[in-house]
TIMITOR-204173 format. One record per residue: residue in three letters; z, x, y of N, C-alpha, C, O in turn. Coordinates in steps of 0.05 Angstrom, whole numbers, padded with zeros to 5 digits, always signed. Each point is the difference from the previous one (the first is absolute). Layout:
ALAZXYZXYZXYZXY ...
//
This chain:
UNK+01841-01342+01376-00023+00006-00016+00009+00010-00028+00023+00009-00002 UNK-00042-00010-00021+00009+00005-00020-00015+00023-00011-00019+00008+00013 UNK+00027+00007-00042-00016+00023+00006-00026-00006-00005-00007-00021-00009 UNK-00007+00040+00016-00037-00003-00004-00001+00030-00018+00009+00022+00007 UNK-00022-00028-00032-00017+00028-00015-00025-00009+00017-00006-00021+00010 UNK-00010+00056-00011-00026+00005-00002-00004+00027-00009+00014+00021+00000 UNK-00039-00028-00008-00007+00037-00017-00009+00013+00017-00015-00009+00018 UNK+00027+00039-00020-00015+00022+00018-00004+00017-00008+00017+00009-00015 UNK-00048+00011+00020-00004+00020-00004+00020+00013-00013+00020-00013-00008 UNK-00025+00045+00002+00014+00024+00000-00021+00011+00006-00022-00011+00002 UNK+00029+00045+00004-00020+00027+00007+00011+00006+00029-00010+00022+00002 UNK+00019-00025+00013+00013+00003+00027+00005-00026+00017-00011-00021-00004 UNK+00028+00026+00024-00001-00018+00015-00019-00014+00011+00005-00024+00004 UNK-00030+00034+00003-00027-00015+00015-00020-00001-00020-00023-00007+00005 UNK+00033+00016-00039-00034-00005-00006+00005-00031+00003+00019-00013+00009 UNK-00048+00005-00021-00018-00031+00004-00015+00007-00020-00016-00019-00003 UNK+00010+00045-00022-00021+00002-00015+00017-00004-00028+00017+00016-00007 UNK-00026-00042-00012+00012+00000-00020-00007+00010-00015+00008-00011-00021 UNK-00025+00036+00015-00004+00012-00015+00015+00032+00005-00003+00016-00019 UNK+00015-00009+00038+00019+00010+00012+00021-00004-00007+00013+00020+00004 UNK+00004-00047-00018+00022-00007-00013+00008+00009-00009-00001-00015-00020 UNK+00019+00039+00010+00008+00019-00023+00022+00003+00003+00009+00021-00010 UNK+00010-00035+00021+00027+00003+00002+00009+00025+00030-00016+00006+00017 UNK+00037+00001-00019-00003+00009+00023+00029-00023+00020+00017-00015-00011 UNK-00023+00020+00040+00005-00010+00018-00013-00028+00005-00025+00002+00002 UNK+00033-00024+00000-00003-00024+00000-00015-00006+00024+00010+00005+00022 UNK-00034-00017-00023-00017-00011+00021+00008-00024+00013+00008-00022-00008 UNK-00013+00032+00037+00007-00026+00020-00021-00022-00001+00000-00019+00016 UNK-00022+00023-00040-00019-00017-00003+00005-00010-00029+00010+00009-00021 UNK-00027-00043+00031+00009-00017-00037-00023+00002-00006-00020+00002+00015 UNK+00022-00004-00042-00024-00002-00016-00004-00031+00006+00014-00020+00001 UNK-00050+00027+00004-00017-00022+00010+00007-00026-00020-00008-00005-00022 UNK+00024-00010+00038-00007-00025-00021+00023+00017-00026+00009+00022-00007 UNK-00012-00059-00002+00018+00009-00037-00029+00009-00015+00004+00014-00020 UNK-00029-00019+00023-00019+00003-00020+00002+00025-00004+00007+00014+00019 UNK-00014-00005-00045+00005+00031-00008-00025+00018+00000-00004+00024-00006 UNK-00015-00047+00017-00031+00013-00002-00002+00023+00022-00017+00018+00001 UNK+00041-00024+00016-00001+00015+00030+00019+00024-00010+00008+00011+00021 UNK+00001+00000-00037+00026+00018-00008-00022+00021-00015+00001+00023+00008 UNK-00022-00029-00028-00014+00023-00005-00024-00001+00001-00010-00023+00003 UNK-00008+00049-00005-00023+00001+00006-00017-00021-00025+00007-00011-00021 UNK-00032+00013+00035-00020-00012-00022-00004+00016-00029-00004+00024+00002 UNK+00004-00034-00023-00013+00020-00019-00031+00008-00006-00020-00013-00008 UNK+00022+00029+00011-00027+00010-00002-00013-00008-00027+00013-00007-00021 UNK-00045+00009+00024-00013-00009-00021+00016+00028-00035+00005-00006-00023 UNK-00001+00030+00034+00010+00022-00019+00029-00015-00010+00004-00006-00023 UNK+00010+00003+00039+00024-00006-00011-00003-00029-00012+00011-00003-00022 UNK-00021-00013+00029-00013-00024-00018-00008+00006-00029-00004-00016-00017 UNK+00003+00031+00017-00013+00013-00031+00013+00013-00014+00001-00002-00025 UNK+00014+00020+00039+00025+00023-00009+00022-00024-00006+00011-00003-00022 UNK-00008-00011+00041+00029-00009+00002+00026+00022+00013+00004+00024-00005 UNK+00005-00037+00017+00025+00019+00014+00028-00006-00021+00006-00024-00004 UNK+00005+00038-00006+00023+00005-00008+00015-00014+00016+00005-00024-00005 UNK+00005+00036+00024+00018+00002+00023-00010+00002+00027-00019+00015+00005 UNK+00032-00031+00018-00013+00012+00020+00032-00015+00022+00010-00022-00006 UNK-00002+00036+00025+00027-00018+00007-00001+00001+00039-00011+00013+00018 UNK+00028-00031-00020+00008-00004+00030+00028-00007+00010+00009-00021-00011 UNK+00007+00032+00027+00027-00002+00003+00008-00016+00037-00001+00008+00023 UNK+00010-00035-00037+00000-00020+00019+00028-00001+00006+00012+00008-00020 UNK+00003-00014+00039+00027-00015+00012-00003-00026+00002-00019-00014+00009 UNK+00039+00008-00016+00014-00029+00001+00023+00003+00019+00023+00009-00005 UNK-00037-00020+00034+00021+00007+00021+00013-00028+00013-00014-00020+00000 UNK+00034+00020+00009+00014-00028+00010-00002+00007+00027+00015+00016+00012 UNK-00034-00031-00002+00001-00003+00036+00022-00024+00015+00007-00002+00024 UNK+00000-00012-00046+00020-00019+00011+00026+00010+00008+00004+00023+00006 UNK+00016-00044-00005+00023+00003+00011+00027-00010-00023+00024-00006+00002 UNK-00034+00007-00013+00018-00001-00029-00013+00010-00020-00025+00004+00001 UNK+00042+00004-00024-00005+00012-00025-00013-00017-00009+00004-00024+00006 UNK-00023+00030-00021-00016-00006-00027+00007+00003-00021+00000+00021-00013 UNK+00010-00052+00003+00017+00008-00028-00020-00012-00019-00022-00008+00008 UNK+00035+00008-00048-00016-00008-00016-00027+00010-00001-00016-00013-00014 UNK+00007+00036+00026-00039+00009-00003-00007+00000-00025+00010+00003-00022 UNK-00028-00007+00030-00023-00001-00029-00025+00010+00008-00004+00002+00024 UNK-00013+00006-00040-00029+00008+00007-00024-00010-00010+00011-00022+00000 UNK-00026+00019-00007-00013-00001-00019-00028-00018+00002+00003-00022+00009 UNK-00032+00030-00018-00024-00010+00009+00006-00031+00001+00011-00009-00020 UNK-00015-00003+00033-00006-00028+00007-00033-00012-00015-00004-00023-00008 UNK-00011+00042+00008-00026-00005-00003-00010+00036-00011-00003+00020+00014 UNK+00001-00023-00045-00009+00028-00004-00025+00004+00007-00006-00017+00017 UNK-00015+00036-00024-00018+00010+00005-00014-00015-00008+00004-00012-00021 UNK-00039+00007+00043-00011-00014-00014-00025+00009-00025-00014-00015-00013 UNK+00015+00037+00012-00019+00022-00021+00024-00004-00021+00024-00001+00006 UNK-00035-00001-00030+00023-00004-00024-00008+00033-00016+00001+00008-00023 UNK-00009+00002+00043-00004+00032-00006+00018+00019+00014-00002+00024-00002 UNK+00020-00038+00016+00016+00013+00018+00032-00017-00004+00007-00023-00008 UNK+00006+00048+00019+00031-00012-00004+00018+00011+00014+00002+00024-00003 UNK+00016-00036+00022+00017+00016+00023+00028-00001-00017+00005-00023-00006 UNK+00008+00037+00000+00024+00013-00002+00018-00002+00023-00012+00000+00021 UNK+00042-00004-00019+00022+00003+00016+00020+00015-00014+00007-00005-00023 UNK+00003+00025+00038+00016+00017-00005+00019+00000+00027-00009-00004+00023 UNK+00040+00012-00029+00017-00008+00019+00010+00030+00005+00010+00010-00020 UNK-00010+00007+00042+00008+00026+00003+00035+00008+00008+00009-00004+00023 UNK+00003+00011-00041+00022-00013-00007+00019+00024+00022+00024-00004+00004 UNK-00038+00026+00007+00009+00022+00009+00026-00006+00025+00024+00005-00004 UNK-00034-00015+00027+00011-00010+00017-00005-00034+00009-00022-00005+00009 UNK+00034-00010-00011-00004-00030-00007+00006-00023+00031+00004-00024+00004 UNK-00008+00053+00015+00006-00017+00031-00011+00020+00016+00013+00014+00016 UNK-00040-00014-00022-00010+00019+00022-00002-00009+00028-00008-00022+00008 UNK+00015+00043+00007-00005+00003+00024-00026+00001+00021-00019+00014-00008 UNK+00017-00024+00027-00031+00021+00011+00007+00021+00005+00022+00005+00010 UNK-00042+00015-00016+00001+00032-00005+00008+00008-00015-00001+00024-00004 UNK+00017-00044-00015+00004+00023-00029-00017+00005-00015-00018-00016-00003 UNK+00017+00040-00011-00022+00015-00010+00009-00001-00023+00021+00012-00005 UNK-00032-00024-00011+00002-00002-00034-00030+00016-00011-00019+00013+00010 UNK+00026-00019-00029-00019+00010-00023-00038-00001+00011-00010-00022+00005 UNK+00000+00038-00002-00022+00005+00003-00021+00010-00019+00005+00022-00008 UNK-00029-00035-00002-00017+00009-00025-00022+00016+00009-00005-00002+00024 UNK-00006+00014-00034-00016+00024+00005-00031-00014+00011-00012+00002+00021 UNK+00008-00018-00048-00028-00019+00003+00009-00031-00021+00018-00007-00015 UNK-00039-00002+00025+00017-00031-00010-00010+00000-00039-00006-00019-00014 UNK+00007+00042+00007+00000-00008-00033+00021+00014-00015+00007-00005-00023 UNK+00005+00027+00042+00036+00010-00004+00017-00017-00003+00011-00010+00020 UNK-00003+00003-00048+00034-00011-00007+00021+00001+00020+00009+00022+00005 UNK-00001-00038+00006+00029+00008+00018+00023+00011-00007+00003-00007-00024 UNK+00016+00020+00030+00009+00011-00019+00027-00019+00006+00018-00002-00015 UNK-00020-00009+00036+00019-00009+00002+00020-00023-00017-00013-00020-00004 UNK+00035+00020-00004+00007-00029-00012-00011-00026+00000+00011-00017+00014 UNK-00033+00012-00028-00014-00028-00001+00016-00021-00015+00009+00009-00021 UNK-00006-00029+00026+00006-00017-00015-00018-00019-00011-00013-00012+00017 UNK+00008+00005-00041-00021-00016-00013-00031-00007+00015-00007-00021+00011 UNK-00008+00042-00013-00027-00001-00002-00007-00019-00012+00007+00004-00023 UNK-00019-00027+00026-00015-00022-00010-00002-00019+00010+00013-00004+00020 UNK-00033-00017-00031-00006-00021+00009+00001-00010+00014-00023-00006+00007 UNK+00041-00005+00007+00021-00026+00004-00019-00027+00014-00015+00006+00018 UNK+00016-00025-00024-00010-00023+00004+00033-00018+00007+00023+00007-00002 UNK-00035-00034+00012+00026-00017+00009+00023-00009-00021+00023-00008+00005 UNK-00036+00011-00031+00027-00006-00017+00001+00027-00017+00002-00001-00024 UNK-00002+00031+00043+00006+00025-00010+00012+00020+00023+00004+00024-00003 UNK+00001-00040+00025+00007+00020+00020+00010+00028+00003+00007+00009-00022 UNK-00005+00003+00036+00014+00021+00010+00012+00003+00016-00007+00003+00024 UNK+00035-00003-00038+00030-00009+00022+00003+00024+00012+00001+00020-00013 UNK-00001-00019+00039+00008+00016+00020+00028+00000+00010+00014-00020-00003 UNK-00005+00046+00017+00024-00014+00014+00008-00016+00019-00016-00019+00003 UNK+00034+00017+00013+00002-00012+00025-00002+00024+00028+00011+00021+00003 UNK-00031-00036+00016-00011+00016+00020+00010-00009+00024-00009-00019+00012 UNK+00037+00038-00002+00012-00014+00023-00027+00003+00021-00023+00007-00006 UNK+00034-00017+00037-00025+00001+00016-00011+00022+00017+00011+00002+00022 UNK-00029+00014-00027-00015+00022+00012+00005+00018-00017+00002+00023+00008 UNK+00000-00030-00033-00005+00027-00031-00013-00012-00014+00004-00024-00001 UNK-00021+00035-00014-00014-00007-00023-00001+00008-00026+00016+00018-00006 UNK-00034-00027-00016+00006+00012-00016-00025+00012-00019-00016-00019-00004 UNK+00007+00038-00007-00031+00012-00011-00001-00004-00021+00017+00002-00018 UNK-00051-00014+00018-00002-00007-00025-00023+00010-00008-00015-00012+00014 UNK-00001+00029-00032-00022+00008-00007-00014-00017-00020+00014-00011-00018 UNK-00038+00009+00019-00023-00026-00002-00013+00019-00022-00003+00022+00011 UNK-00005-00021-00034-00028+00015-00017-00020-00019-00005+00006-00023-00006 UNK-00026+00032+00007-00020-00007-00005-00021+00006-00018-00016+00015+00010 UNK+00010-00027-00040-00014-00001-00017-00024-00015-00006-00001-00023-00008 UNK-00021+00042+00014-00024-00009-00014-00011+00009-00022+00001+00025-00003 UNK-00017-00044-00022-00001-00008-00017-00036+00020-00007-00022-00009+00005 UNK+00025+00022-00010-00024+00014-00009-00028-00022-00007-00003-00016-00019 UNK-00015+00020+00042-00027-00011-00012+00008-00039+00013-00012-00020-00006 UNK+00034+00023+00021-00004-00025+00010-00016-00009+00011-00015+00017+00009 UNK+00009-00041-00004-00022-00020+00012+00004+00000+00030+00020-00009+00012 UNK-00048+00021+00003+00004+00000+00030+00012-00022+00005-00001-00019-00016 UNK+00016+00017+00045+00020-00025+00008-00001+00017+00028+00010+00022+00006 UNK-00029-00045+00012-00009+00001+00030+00027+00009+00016-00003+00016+00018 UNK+00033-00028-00025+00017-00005+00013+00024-00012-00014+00006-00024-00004 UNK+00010+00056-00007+00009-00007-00019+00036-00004+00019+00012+00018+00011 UNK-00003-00048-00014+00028-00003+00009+00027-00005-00006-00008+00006-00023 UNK+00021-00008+00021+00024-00001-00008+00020-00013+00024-00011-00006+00021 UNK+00042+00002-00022+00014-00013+00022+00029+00009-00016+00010-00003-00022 UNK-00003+00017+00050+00034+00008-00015+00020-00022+00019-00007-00011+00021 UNK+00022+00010-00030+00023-00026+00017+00022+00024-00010-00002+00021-00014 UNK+00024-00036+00029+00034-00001-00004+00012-00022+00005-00004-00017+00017 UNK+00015+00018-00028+00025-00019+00001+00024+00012+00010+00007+00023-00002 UNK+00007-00049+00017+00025+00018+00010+00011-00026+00005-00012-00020+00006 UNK+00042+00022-00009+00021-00020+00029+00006+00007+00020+00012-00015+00016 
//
């Protein structure tokens, strides 16, 4: 077999609540699906109006396979479909082969800066990726997601997005 990525949680070993995500100990649970609609809450009609600055979530990129994951990349496949919103990738540069149970960086509430070594917050789309390292098999690697909405944006029933990787 060859390796397999999938995203998982953070917040402890058993959460399942992605709004719980904050870094932490790596969840034995994946985030639902690549759609990103399932990673944060809805915005409320207030923050529709305010706009959020910032708002973040701290995901693993874990290799369940049986070989390393070389060449990674990250990056939305399909951005958001509100052009009032925008997901960010940032690469947490701290420990770059996490374990299960290692306890990294943990945020207070999801609109706290990480303090941790990020590497390039932004964008990334398929011809902007975000090169990751290589993820031998049963370590992973964290990556924190922000999330920006656009003050006074236009309600959006179901607003989605799609993160991929690439790997050999």
């Amino acid at each position: 077999m060859a390796a397999t990525l999938v995203f998982r949680l953070t917040g402890g070993a058993s959460n399942s609540t992605p709004g719980s995500s904050l870094g932490g100990i790596m969840s034995d649970n994946a985030v639902s699906g690549t759609a990103l609609n399932n990673l944060f809450d809805d915005v409320t009609p207030a923050e529709r109006v305010a706009g959020i600055a910032k708002e973040y979530r701290a995901i693993d990129v874990y290799n369940s396979g049986d070989a390393t994951a070389e060449s990674v990349a990250l990056y939305m496949s399909t951005p958001t479909s509100s052009t009032g919103t925008v997901l960010h990738l940032g690469y947490d540069a701290t420990n770059n082969d996490h374990i299960a149970g290692w306890d990294g960086e943990t945020i207070g509430s999801d609109t706290t800066d990480p303090a941790s070594p990020v590497i390039s917050f932004d964008e990334r789309t398929s011809s902007e990726k975000l090169t990751l390292p290589d993820i031998p098999t049963s370590k992973a690697v964290r990556v924190w997601v922000k999330r920006i909405v656009t003050a006074g944006v236009t309600n959006t029933a179901n607003d989605t997005g799609t993160l991929a990787v690439d790997y050999a």
